[in-house]
C-alpha positions, -999 to +999 in steps of 0.1 A: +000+000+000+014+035-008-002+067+012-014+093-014-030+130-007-069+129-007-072+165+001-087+186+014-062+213-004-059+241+020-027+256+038-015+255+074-025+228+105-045+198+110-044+195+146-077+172+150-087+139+126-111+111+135-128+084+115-162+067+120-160+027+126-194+021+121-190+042+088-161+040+073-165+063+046-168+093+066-145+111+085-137+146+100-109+169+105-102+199+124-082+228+111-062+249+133-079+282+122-100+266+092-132+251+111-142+213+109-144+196+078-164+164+067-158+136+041-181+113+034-166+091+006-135+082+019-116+115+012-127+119-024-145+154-014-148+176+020-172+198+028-167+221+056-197+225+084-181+246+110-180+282+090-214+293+108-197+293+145-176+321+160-145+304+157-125+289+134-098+275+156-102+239+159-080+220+189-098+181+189-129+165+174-140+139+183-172+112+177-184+092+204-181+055+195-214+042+209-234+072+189-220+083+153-239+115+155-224+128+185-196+151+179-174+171+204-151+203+191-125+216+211-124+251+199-089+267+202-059+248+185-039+241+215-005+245+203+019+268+220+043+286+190+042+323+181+013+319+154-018+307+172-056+309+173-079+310+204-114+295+206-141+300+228-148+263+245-167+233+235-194+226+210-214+196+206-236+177+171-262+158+179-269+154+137-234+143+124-225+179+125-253+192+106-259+222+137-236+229+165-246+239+204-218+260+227-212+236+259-191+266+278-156+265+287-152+294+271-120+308+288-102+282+284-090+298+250-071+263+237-088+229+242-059+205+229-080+172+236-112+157+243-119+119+255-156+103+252-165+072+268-171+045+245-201+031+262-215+062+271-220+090+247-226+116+276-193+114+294-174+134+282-133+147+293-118+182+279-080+185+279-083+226+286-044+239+277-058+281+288-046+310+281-014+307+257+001+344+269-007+349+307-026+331+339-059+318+340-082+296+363-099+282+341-076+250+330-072+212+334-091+183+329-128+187+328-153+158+329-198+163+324-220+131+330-247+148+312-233+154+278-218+186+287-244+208+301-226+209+335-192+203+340-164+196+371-129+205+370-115+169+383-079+176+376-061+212+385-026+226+394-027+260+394-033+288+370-001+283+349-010+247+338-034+235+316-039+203+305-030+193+263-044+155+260-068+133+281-075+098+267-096+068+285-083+034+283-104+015+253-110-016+275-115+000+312-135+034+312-123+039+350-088+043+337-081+079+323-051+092+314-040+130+311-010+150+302-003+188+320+016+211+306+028+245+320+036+262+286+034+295+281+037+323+252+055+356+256+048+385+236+076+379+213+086+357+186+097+321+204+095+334+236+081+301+254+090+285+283+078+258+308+069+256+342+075+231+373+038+212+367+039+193+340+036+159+342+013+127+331-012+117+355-034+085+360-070+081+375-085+048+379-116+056+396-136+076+362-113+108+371-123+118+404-089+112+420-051+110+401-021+106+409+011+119+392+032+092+368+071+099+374+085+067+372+114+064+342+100+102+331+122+129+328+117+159+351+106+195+349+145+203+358+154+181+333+129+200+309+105+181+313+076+199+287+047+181+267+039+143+268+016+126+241+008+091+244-016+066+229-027+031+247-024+002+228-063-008+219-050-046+217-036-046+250-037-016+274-006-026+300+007-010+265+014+024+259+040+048+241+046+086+244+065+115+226+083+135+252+097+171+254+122+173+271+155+177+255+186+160+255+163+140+279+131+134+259+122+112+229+100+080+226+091+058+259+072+027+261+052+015+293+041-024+295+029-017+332-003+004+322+017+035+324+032+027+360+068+032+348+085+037+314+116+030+294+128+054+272+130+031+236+148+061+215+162+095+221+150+119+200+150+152+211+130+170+185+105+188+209+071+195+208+064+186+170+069+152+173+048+151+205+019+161+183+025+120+163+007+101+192-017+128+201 
């Protein structure tokens, strides 16, 4: 098999791409400052179905797997470099994306990932990344119960550190995983740095408690800055991650359920690679 370009031709970031397993002709992507976009012949042609909202800046969409016309959007691309879009929080399809409803979270500015249950269309996690230039409060992993009309801040540090991915183990919904990063923006060209909470964390009772992973991680002092990961769907004591981190970082491997981890390769290529198991 040999990969080819199926479109759709447009310039700049896709941060956000999910397919449909009950359909497998359709899929959607979402744009970093281009809306969401929808294929429903395998790629051959998109249509976009995101220009009526406020925003364009797309950070995550997601379907839920037990209901193929539920859609989540993270607004707000969640990528900290010098060019960036904001959003103003979530927004939810009950039609396949045909009409769109706000859910809130609208300071949060960058929503880098969302997590749906797969057996439960109305539990719903939002990675909430914040303001990419100063403090806010209103960051970290979110969960609702009620498909996003209320929703609890389950996992905080403090107003410097958001929260970029949140993913729930395919075979255990208890399990939830979720990366924080303290990244910030200044107000001139690369001026980023990172701060002292970042860090995996690990809930096993549905993300009401977590606990911090550090075990064969590198640390903030090392430069510790984003993590993605992905879980193995086969086998979930399985997991790899992309880490930021320097002469330190690179690609790790867990076989303990993300207890401890092995670095596999050192790469230090920084937060563009990260962005691979995202």
């Amino acid at each position: 098999m040999k990969w080819r370009m199926i479109g759709p031709h447009r310039g700049s970031r896709t941060v956000g791409a999910v397919g449909v397993p009950q359909q497998p002709n359709v899929f959607y992507i979402g744009v970093n400052n281009g809306g969401v976009w929808k294929t429903t012949d395998y790629g051959r042609t998109w249509v976009p179905i995101f220009d009526d909202q406020p925003t364009g800046s797309v950070g995550d969409v997601i379907v839920a797997p037990s209901n193929p016309n539920v859609l989540y959007v993270g607004s707000g691309e969640g990528l900290q470099r010098p060019d960036l879009a904001v959003g103003d929080g979530i927004y939810k399809s009950t039609d396949a994306g045909k009409t769109w409803v706000n859910l809130g979270l609208k300071d949060a500015q960058q929503i880098g990932g969302l997590a749906v249950d797969p057996k439960n269309e109305n539990k719903v996690f939002v990675a909430a990344l914040g303001h990419p230039y100063g403090p806010n409060e209103e960051r970290g992993v979110y969960r609702s119960t009620d498909g996003g009309k209320t929703w609890q801040r389950v996992l905080y540090k403090d107003e410097n550190t958001g929260a970029i991915q949140v993913t729930i183990d395919p075979n255990n919904s208890n399990i939830v995983f979720a990366d924080m990063w303290a990244g910030r923006q200044g107000p001139w060209e690369n001026g980023a740095w990172n701060g002292k909470e970042s860090g995996l964390f690990k809930s096993t009772d549905g993300g009401t408690t977590w606990k911090k992973i550090t075990k064969g991680l590198p640390t903030t002092e090392q430069g510790l800055g984003r993590i993605g990961f992905c879980i193995a769907p086969s086998d979930s004591k399985r997991m790899y991650a992309t880490v930021d981190a320097g002469r330190d970082g690179g690609i790790f491997r867990s076989d303990d359920a993300g207890e401890s981890w092995t670095r596999i390769q050192a790469d230090g290529t920084g937060e563009e690679q990260v962005i691979l198991l995202k």
